[in-house]
C-alpha positions as CSV (number, residue, x, y, z in Angstrom):
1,X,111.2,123.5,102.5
2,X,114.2,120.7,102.8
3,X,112.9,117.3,102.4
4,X,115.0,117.0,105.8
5,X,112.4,119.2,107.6
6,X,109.8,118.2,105.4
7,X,110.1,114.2,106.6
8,X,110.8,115.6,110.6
9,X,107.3,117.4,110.4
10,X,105.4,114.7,108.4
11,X,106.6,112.3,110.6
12,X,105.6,114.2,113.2
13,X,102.4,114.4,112.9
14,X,101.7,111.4,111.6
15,X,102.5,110.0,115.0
16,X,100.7,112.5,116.6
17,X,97.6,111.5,114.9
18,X,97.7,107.7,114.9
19,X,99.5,107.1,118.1
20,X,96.8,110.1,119.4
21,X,93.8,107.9,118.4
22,X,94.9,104.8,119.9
23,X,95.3,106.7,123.1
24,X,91.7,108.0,123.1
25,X,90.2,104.5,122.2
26,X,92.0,102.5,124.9
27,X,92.9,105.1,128.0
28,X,90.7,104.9,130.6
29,X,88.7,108.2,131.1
30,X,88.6,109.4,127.4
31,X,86.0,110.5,125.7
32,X,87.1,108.2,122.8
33,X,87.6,105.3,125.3
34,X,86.5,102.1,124.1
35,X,86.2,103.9,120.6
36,X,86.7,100.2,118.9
37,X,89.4,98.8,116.5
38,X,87.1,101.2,113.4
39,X,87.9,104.6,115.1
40,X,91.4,103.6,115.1
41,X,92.0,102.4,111.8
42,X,89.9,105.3,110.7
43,X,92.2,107.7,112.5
44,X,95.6,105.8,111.0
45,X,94.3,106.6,107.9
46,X,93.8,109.9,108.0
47,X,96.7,110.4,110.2
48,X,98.8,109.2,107.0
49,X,96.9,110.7,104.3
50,X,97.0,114.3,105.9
51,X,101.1,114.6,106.3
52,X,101.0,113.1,102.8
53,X,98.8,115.5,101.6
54,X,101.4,118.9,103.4
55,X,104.7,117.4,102.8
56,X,104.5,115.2,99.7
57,X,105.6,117.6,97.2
58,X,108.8,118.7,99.0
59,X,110.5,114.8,100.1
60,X,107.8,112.3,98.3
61,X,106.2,111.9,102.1
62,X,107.9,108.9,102.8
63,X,107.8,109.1,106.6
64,X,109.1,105.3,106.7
65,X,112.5,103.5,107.0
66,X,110.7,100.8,104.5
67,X,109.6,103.3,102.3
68,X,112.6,105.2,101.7
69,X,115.0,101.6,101.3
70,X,112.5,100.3,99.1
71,X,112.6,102.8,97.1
72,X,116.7,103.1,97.4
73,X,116.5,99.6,96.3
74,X,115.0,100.2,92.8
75,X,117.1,103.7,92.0
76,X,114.1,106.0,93.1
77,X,115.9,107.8,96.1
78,X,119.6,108.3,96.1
79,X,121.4,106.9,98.5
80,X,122.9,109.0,99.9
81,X,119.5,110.9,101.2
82,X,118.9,107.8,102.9
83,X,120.2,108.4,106.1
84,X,118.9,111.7,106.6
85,X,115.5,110.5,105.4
86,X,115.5,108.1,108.0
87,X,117.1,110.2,111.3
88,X,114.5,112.6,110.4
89,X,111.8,109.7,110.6
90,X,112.8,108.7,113.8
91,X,113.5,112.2,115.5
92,X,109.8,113.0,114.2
93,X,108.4,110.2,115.5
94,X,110.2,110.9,118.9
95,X,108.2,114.0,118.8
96,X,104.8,113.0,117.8
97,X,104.9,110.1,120.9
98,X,106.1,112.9,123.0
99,X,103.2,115.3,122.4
100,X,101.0,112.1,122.8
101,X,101.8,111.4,125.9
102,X,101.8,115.2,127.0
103,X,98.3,115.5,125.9
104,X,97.3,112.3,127.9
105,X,99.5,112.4,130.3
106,X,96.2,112.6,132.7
107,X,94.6,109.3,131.5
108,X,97.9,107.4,131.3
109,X,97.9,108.4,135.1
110,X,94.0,106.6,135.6
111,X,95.4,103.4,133.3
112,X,96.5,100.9,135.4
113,X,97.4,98.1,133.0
114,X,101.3,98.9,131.5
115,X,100.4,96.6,128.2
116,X,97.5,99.2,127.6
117,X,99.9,102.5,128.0
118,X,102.3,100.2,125.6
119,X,100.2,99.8,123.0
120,X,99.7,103.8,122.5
121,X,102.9,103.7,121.6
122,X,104.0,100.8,119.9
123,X,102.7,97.7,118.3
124,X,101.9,94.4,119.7
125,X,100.8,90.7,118.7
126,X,97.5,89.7,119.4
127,X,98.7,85.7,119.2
128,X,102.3,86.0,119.9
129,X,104.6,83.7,117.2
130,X,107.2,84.8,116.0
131,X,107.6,83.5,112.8
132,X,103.8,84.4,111.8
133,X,104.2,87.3,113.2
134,X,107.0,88.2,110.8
135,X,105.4,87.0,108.2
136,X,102.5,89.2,108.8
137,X,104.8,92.3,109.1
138,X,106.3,91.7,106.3
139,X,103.1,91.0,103.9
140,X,101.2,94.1,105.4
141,X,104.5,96.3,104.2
142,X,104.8,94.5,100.8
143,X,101.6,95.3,100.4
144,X,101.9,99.2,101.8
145,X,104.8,99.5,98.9
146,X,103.1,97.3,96.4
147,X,100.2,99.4,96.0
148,X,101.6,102.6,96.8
149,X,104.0,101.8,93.6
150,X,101.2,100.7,91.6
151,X,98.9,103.5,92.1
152,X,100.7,106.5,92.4
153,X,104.7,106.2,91.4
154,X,105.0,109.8,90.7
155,X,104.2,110.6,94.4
156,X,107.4,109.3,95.8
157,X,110.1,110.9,94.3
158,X,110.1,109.4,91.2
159,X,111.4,111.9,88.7
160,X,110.9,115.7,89.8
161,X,108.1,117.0,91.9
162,X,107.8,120.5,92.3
163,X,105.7,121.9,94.8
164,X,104.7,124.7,92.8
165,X,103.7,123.5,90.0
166,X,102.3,120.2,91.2
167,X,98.8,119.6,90.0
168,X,96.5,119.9,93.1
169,X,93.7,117.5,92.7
170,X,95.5,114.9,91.7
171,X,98.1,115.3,94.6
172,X,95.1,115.2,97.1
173,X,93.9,112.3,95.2
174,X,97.3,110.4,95.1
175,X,97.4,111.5,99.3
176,X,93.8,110.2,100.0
177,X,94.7,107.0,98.3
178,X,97.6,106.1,100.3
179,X,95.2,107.0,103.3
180,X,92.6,104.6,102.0
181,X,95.7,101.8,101.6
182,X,96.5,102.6,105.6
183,X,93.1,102.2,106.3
184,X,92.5,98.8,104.1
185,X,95.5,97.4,105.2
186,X,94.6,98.5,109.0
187,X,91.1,96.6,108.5
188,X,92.3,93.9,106.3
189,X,95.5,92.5,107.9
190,X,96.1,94.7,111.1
191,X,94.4,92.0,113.6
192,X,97.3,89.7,113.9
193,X,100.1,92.2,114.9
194,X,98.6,95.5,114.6
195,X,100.4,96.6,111.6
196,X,102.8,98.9,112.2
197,X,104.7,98.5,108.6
198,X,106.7,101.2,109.3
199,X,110.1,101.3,111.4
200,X,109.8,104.5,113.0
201,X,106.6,104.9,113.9
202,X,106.9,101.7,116.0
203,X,110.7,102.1,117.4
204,X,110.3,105.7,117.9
205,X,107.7,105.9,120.1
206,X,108.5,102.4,121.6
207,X,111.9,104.4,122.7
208,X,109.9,107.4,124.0
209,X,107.7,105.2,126.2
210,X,110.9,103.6,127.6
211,X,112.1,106.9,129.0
212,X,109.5,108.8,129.6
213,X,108.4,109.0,133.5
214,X,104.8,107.2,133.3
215,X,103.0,106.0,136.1
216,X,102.8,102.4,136.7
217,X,104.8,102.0,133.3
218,X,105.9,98.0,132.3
219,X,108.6,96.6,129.7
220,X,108.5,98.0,126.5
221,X,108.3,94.7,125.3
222,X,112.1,94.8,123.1
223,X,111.8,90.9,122.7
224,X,109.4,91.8,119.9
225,X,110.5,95.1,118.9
226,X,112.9,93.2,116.0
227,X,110.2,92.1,113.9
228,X,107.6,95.7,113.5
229,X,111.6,96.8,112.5
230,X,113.2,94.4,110.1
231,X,110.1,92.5,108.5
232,X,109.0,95.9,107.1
233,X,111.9,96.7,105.8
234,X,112.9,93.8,104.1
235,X,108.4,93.5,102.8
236,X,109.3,96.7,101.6
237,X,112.4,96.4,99.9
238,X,110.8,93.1,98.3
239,X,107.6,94.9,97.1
240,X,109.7,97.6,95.0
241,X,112.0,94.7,93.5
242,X,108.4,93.2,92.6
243,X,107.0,96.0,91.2
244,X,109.9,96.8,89.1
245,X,110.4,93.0,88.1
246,X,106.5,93.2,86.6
247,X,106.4,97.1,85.0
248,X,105.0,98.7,87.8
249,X,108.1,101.0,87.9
């Protein structure tokens, strides 16, 4: 498999998944509905891990603008991958939003409130300031990288990983543990902005639920739509030169 494909698909379903649980936690008529901030960082997680987990082997599972610059930055994806790592990003996340809202299409219909529908989607502040807002962006992505870096380095790309003959157990290990990093981060530092920390999976869909024909549909909010796209990138970019600077890398 290309890495192209192999980014469009984890992407994907990554945005399936997380974007999927939102919907079931906060559309009215559910069975999931009022499923609680838990369920959902539970579901980010695995919703992570598992694309992770298929697709690492064949592009590094990246499935993140700031991932794949960050790791540009410091020599550990060549450049000139980069923009097809990251059109393949977005188109998967176009996909993974549209499949969301064809599976509940039904209980976007029964929820009244356009913020609500929004926030399936894309990402929101809960105290809206821009600067900490950015600021909270950007720490939740340095920290995605940070760690990422630190405890796994040979995941993402860095030297040769071939999906033959990678060593199973500690590939699932290496995927679980960047699931367990979504779902720390999710618990730890996702209350002030909802941490997206990843370009695509915030614009995508934000994009999708500005064109698709929802009922009762607001704004896609675009005043804020800057920061869940630049903060992460530049939190990411600074987490690889960190991690580099100290011999992480």
């Amino acid at each position: 498999m290309s890495y192209a494909l192999a980014e469009f698909l984890g992407t994907a379903v990554l945005v399936y998944l997380g974007d999927a649980v939102v919907a079931n936690c906060i559309l009215k008529g559910t069975k999931g509905f009022n499923g609680g901030w838990i369920v959902i960082t539970f579901g980010w997680a695995f919703a992570v891990a598992i694309p992770v987990l298929m697709f690492g082997p064949f592009s590094g599972a990246h499935f993140n603008p700031a991932v794949t610059l960050g790791l540009a930055s410091i020599g550990l994806t060549p450049w000139d991958q980069v923009p097809i790592y990251i059109l393949t990003q977005f188109l998967g996340a176009f996909l993974g939003a549209f499949l969301v809202w064809l599976q509940y299409k039904d209980h976007f219909d029964q929820t009244d409130d356009p913020g609500t529908q929004l926030g399936v989607f894309a990402t929101g502040p809960a105290i809206r300031s821009t600067g900490r807002n950015f600021i909270s962006e950007f720490l939740g992505t340095f920290m995605l990288l940070f760690t990422i870096v630190g405890i796994g380095s040979t995941f993402y790309n860095i030297g040769s990983v071939d999906a033959a003959g990678a060593d199973v157990a500690a590939h699932a290990v290496k995927a679980f543990g960047v699931g367990g990093i979504i779902l720390v981060i999710g618990l730890s530092l996702g209350g002030t902005t909802g941490y997206a920390i990843n370009p695509a999976r915030d614009l995508g869909p934000r994009i999708m639920h500005a064109i698709l024909p929802m009922k009762g549909k607001g704004g896609s909010d675009w005043g804020y739509a800057w920061i869940p796209v630049i903060a992460p990138i530049l939190g990411g970019v600074a987490a690889c030169l960190v991690a580099k600077a100290v011999g992480l890398v």
